[in-house]
N, C-alpha and C positions, 0 to 999 in steps of 0.2 A: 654510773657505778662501774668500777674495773672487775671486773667479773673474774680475770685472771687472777690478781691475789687474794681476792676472798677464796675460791677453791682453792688455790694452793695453803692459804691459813687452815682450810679446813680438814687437807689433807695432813699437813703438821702435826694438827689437832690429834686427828685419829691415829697417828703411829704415835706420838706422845704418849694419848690413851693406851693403848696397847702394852707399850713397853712398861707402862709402870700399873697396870689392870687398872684403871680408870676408867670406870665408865662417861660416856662423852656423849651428852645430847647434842649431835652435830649440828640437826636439824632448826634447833632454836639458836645456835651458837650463830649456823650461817645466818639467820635472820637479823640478828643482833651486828652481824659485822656487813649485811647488804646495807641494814636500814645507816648505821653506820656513816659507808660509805657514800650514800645518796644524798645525807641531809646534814651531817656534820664534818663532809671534810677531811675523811677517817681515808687515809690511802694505803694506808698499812698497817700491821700490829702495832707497831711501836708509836703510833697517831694516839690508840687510844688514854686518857685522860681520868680521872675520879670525876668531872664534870660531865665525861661522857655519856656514862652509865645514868649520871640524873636527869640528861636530855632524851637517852632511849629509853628507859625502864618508867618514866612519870611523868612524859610528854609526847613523846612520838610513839612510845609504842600502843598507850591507851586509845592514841586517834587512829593507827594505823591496821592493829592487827584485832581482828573480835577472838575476845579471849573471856572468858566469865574470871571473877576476879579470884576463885579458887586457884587458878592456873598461874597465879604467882607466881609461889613457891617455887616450880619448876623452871619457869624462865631465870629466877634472882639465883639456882642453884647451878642453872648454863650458865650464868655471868660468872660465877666465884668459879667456874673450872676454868673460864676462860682467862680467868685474873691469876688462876694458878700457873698455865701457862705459859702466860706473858711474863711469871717472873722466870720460871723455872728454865725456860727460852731465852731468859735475858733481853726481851725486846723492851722491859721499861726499868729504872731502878727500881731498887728494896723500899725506899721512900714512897716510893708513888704509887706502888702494891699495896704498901700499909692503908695507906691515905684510899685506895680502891676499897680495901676489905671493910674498909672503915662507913666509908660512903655506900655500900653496899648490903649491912647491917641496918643504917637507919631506908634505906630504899623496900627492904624487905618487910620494913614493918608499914608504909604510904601505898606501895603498889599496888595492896588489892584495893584499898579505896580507890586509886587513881582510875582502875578497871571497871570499877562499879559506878565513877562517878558519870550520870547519862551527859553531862556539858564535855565531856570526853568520848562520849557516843561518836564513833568516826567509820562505821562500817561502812558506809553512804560512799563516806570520801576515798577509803582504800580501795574499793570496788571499782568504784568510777575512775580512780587513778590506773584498773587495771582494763576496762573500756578504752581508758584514752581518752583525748580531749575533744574528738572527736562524735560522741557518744548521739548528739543530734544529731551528725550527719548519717544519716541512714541507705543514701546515695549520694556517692560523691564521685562528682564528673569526671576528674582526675584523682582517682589515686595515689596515694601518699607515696612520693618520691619517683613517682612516674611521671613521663612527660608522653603529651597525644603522641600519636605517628602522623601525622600529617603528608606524610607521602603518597601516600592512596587514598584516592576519591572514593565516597562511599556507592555504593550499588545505587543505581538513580532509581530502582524499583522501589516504590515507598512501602508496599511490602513488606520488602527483605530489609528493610531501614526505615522503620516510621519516628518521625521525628517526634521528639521531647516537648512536653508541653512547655509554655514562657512567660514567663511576665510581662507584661506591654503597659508600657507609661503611657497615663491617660491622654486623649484627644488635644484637650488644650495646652498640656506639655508638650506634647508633641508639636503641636502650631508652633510655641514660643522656640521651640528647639529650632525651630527653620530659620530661622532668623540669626541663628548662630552658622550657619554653615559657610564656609569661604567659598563654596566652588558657586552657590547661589546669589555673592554678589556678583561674581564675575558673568553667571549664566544663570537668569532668573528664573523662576520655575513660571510659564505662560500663564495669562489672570484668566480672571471667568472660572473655573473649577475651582473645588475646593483642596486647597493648597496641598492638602494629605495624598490626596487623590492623586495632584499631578507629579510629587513626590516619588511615592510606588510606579506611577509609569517610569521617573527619569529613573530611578533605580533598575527598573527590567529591561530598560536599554542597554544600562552597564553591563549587565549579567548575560545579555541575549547576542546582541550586538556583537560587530567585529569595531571597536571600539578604535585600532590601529595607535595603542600606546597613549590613548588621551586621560586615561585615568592613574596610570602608576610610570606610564614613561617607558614602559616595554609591551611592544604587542603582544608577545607570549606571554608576558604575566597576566594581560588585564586579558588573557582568553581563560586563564586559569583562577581569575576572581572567583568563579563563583562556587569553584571546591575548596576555596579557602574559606569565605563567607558560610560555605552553609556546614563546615566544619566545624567553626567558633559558635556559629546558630546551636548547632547541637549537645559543645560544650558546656556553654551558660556562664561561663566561668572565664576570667582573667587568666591569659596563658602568656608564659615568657618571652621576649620579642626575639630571644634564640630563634625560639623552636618555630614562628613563624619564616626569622630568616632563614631556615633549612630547609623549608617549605619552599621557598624561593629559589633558593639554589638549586633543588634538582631542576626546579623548570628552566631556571636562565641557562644553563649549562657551562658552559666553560666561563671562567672568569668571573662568578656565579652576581648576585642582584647586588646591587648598592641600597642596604637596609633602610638605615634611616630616612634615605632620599624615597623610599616608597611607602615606606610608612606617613612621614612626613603629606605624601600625597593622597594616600587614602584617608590622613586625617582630613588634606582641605578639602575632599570629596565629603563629608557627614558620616561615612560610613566605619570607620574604624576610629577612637578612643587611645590614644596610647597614655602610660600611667608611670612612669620613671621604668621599671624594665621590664612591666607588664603590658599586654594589650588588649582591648575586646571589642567588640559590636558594640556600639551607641545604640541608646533607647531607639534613634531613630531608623540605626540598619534592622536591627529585632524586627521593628515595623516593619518597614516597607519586605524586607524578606518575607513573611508570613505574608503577608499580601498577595507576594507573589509563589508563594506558594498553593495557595490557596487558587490564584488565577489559571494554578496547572491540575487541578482537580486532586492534590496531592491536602492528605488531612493534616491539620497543623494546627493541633490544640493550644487551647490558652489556659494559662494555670492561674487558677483564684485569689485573689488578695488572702490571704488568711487572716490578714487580720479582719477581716469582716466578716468571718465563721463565727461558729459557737465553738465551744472546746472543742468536742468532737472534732471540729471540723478541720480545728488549728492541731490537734495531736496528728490525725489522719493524714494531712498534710504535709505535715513533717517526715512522715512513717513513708510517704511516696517517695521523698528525695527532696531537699531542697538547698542551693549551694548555702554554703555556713551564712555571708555575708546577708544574702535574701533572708533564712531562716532567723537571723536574732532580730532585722527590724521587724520581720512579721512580727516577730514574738514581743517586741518592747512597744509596738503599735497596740497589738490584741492588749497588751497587759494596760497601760494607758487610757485606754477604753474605759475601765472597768475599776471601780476602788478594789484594795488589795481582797476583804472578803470575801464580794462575789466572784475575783477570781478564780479563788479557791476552792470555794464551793462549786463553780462549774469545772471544776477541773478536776476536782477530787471525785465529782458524780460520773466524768466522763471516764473516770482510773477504774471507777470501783467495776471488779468481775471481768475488767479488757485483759488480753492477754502482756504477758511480762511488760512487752517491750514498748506497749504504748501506754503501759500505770507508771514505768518509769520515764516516760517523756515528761507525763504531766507532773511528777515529782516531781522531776528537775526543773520546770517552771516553777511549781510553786516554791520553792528552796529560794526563790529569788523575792520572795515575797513577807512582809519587816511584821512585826509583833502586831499590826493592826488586823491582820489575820485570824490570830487566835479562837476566837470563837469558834469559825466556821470549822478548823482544824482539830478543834477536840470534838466536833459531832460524829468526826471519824473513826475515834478511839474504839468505836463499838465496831469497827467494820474491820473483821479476820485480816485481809489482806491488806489492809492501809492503817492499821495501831500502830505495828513497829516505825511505820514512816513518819505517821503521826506526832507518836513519842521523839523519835530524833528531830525530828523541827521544833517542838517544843521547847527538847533541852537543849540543843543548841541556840534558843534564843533565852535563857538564861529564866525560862516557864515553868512553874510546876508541872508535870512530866511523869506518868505513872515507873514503875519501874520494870525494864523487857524484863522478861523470862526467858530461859534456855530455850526454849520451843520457839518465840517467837526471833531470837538471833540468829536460831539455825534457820527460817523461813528466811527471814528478810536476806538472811546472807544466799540464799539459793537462789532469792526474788531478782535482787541485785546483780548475780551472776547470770542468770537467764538473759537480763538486757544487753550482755554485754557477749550473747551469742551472734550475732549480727554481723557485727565487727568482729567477732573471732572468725568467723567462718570464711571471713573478706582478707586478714591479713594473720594468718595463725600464728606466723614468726613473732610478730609485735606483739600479741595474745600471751605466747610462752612466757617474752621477755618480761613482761609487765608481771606476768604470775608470780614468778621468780624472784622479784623483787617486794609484791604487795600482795601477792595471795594470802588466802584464806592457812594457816596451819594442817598439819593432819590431824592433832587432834579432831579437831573442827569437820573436817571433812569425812572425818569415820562416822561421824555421829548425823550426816546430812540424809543419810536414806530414810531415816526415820520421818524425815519433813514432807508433810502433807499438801504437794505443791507440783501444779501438772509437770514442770517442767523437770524437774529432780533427777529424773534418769538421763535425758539432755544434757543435763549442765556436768553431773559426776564423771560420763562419757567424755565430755569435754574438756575435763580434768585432766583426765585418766590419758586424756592424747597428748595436754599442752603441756601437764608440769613436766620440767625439765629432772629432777629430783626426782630419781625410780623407787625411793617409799613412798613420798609420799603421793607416784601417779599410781602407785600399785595399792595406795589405802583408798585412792577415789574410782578405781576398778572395782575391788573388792564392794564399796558402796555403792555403785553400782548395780551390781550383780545383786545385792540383798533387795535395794530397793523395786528393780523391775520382777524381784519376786513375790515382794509383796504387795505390787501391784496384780500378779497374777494371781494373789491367791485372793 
């Protein structure tokens, strides 16, 4: 979205208004010209279309913004000021204005159905659109558009740096994996032990050793292995083969490392994995590092298959951190397991009465989950804080579907936004930007104190900091303020 010419449209807007006493609902105007800009294309006033207005007002906007379908009239009344002054601005012809007013007449009498229709039920998705795509990663090793620093070895006190638990590929993969290693045709690993065993020794020679350049080709790199190794240990995660070759460069010094050529060599060691311009620790460095960690009395936990929990075990799980890639096969493993019902049903037992952000984990599993569900998913209708969830998987599988209530839109939309504290509180910037575009209205927000939901005064606060728009962050102040009163009294 250009963010630039929507404010300036809307600045137009309001001296327009002015000049000629026109009252100007900015507020839904800008909505109308973000949603616009995001999904159809719209770069400027003069973009918009008579087909426009039928894609925002009875398609995008019934999925995007929760509105009860009362609230029509007011949005289809922002659009005809807006239509006003795109003629009166000259930004479209007298033709295409007609053809607007025209197209706009018949929108006003479909839009409250469109609003009320629950297969249009889209709070779920605007929500999570303002979470970000992110919404399962609950820790994530690198943060969004950062790169490690690699430059500094961490504190060797395990301490002041205890390491992250890991995934470890089981025993017999690990066997077969040795067998893939180039540096063990050239240098076998000695017989009589078991191969894993003698593995983690040749590895603590690498790391321990003054190796004299036999592993990467520079003595001063293969002294500096093992703050590389136990950096990427720490990470979990696939990092750019940059940010590893700057790694290299401060230690080689002048004239700095020849990358490929030591990458290249850490691959025929087993120990590093390169991926077109990412790189990571092989199953089998993961191993034998923990090994040897463990050999230095230093703790070096192992993190659980999840998919071999129970719900619980797989929500919780998730809720500690787990890299995106690990986190979907646990989760398409766990679901696999299991026909789509019992899924559900243990997932929805594990939601009911957990706080926000682990009933929306298991939401968001179940959402993945096809109409052979159903049953187990309407046993929930009776349960206060999972009906609205309920109800939207329903309609959006095309199921009979009770119809929300104002009370439970303003929950769910509260419920929704509590999950999506997490990640606001990790990148606020991307928080705002996202509100800005997919938030919740102020109507909507004035009327959120009333909601009967621990989280309420959290999430209004959280408003009231990220929306960018000073009415409507000063109507979720304001709500606020009544809510944590009425919590007090």
């Amino acid at each position: 979205m250009s963010i630039e010419w929507v404010n300036q449209a809307i600045d137009d807007l309001r001296a327009w208004g002015r000049a000629r006493e026109v009252e100007v609902d900015a507020d839904e105007v800008r909505l109308l010209c973000d949603y616009a800009s995001d999904y159809l294309n719209v770069n400027e006033l003069g973009d918009f279309t008579p087909e426009t207005f039928d894609e925002l007002l009875l398609s995008i906007y019934p999925r995007k913004v929760i509105a009860p379908p009362e609230s029509a009239p007011e949005t289809v009344a922002a659009a005809r000021t807006l239509v006003d002054h795109l003629n009166e601005a000259g930004h479209v012809s007298a033709a295409t204005v007609a053809l607007m007013r025209e197209r706009l007449d018949d929108i006003a009498t479909r839009m409250p159905g469109a609003l009320a229709d629950e297969a249009n039920f889209g709070m779920a998705k605007s929500l999570f659109s303002s979470i970000g795509p992110e919404s399962l990663e609950q820790s994530v090793a690198i943060p969004s558009g950062e790169l490690p620093d690699l430059g500094e070895a961490p504190c060797d006190c395990p301490g002041c740096t205890p390491l992250p638990a890991v995934r470890l590929a089981g025993p017999d993969e690990l066997r077969a994996a040795l067998a893939g290693v180039p540096m063990l045709a050239v240098e076998p690993l000695p017989g009589g032990d078991d191969p894993l065993d003698a593995w983690a020794a040749r590895v603590a020679r690498l790391l321990e050793q003054d190796t004299a350049g036999a592993v990467t080709g520079s003595a001063e790199l293969d002294e500096s292995l093992y703050d590389l190794f136990d950096m990427l240990y720490r990470l979990q995660v696939r990092v750019p083969v940059t940010v590893v070759g700057d790694y290299l460069d401060e230690i080689a010094g002048d004239g700095g490392a020849d990358l490929d050529a030591v990458l290249g060599r850490l691959e025929w060691s087993g120990m590093l994995q390169v991926s077109g311009d990412t790189a990571e620790l092989t199953p089998l460095g993961v191993w034998a590092l923990r090994e040897h960690y463990l050999s230095l009395g230093v703790e070096a936990p192992q993190a659980p298959d999840l998919a071999e929990t129970d719900a619980r075990g797989l929500i919780e799980g998730l809720l500690e951190g787990v890299p995106t890639e690990l986190a979907e096969a646990d989760i398409d493993r766990w679901l696999s397991g299991r026909v789509p019902g019992e899924a559900a049903a243990e997932l929805l037992a594990a939601a009911s009465g957990a706080p926000a952000v682990a009933r929306g984990i298991a939401i968001t599993i179940v959402d993945r989950l096809g109409a052979e569900a159903e049953a187990q998913i309407r046993d929930y209708l009776e349960d206060q804080e999972l009906r609205p969830h309920a109800i939207h998987w329903l309609a959006a599988r095309g199921l009979p579907a009770p119809q929300l209530t104002q009370e439970e839109l303003l929950w769910v939309s509260v419920d929704m936004l509590a999950l999506a504290m997490p990640a606001a509180q990790e990148e606020p910037e991307i928080f705002a930007e996202n509100m800005a575009a997919s938030g919740p209205p102020a109507h909507l927000i004035e009327e959120m104190w009333r909601v009967d939901h621990p989280d309420v005064v959290d999430v209004l606060e959280l408003l009231g900091r990220s929306i960018t728009d000073g009415t409507v962050a000063k109507a979720a102040r304001k709500a606020a303020f009544k809510a944590r009163s009425r919590a007090i009294r």
